[in-house]
N, C-alpha and C positions, 0 to 999 in steps of 0.2 A: 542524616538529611538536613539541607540548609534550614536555618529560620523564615525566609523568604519561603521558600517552595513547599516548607507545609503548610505558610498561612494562606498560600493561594494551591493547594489541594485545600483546605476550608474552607475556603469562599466560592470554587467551585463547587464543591459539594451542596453548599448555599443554597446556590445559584441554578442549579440541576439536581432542586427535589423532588421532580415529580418518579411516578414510578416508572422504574427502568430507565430514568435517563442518567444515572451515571451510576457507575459500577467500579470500587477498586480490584483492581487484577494482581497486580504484586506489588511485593514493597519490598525493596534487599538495600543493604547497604553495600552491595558491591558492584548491581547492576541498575540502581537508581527505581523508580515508582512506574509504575505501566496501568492506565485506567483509561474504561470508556466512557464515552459519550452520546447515546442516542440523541437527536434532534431533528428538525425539521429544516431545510431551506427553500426557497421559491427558485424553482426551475423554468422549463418553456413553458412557455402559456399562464403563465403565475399559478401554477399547480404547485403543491408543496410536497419534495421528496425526503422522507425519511430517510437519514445520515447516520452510518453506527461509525463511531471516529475515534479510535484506538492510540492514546500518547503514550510513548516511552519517555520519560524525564529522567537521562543520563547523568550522573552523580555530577557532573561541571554545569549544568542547567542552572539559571540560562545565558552562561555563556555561550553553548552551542546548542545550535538547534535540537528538538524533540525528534524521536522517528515519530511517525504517523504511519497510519493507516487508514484507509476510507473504504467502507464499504455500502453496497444499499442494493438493496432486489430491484430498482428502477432504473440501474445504472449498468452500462456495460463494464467491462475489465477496464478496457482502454480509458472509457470516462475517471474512470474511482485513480485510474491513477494520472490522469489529467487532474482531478482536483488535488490528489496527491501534493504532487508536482507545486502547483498553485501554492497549495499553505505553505509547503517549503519555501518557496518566492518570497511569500507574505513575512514570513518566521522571520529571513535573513533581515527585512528591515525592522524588527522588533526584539533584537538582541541585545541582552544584559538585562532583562527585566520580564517581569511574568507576561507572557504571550500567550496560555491556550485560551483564554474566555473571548481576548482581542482575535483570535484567528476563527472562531466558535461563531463570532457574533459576523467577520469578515464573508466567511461562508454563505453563511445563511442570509445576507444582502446580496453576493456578488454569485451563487452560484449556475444562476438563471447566462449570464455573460460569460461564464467559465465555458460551459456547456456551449453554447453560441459559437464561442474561438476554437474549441475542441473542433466541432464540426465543419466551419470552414478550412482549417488547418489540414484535417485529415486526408485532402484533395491531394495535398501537396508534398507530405511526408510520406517517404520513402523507408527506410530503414535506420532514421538520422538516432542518435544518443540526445536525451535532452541535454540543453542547457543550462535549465536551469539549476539551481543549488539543492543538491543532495545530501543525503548522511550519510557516511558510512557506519554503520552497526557494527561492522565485522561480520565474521563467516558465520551465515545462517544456514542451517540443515533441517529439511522436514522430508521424513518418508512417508509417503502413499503404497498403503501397501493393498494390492488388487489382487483374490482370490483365484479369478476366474475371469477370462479373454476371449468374446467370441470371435472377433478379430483385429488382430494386432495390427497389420496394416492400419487402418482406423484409430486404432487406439495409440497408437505413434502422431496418428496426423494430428487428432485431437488434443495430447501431451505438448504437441510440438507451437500448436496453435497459441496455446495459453503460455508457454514458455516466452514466445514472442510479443503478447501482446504483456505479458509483465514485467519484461525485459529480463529475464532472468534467465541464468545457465543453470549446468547442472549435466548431470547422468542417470538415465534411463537405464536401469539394470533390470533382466528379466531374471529372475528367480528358476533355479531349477534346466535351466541351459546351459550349457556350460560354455562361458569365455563371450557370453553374451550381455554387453553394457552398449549404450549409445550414447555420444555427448550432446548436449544441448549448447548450441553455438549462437541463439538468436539475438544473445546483443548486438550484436555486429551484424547480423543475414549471414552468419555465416548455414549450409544445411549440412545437416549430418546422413545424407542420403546413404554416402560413400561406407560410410558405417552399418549404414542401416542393410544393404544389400549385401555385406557380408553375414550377419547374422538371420536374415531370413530364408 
């Protein structure tokens, strides 16, 4: 790990002592540092919503942007990755130098406006890819694995919901049927009906 990027995992640390606002998660030398961030920002109405803010600091950090993650019980899918989206924005103009405290501190003034554009926007958008600036991670793989289905129908629409609003593909495999998988197409609106109606 750089000399730069521990001394500012240090001064984060610092900076976020109180309890439970920051947490290291891993540390490799071949996949770079991954640590949260609980905190607070002012949203509608100057109510403040607790932010858990998940950075990967990729071994070229900060040459190229952090992945992030946002999450919060006050926010929808679609918000968390509207702010997402946002600090990615923010990161692109604070590259070659330490950015999470600057993006930390960005947040928790500007989240209240995030949230504002979010909801006027969402009038208008259709199924568009953002534009703004993303990371590529590489291929990321997480199984859910469900015991028991009272109804699949449902549990397709539901699967298929959050696929979309996270922009995220993937395959739907049921276990124990044979020759039964579905794709998740929702980057694009594409539906996987046509699938779906041969396996049920």
């Amino acid at each position: 790990m750089a000399e730069p990027v521990r001394e500012e995992l240090s001064a984060l640390a610092a900076i976020f002592c109180g309890p439970r606002e920051w947490e290291l998660l891993s540390r490799s030398e071949t996949d770079g540092t991954v640590f949260r961030i609980h905190t607070k920002a002012e949203g509608f109405s100057d109510v403040d919503i607790p932010l858990e803010l998940v950075f990967h600091l990729p071994l070229n950090y900060p040459l190229c942007l952090p992945g992030i993650s946002v999450n919060s019980e006050h926010l929808t899918r679609a918000q968390c990755v509207t702010v997402k989206e946002k600090l990615l924005e923010q990161a692109g103009h604070l590259l070659s130098g330490p950015m999470v405290h600057e993006l930390v501190l960005w947040i928790q003034q500007n989240l209240g406006s995030v949230l504002t554009q979010s909801e006027a926007g969402r009038g208008s958008e259709k199924c568009a890819l953002p534009t703004s600036t993303t990371v590529e991670d590489g291929l990321w793989m997480t199984l859910l694995y469900l015991d028991h289905m009272r109804a699949k129908t449902k549990y397709v629409k539901t699967v298929e919901k959050w696929a979309s609003d996270l922009r995220l593909t993937g395959r739907l495999m049921f276990l124990g049927v044979p020759g039964s998988s579905e794709n998740l197409q929702s980057r694009c609106g594409l539906k996987w009906k046509e699938m779906q109606r041969k396996n049920d």
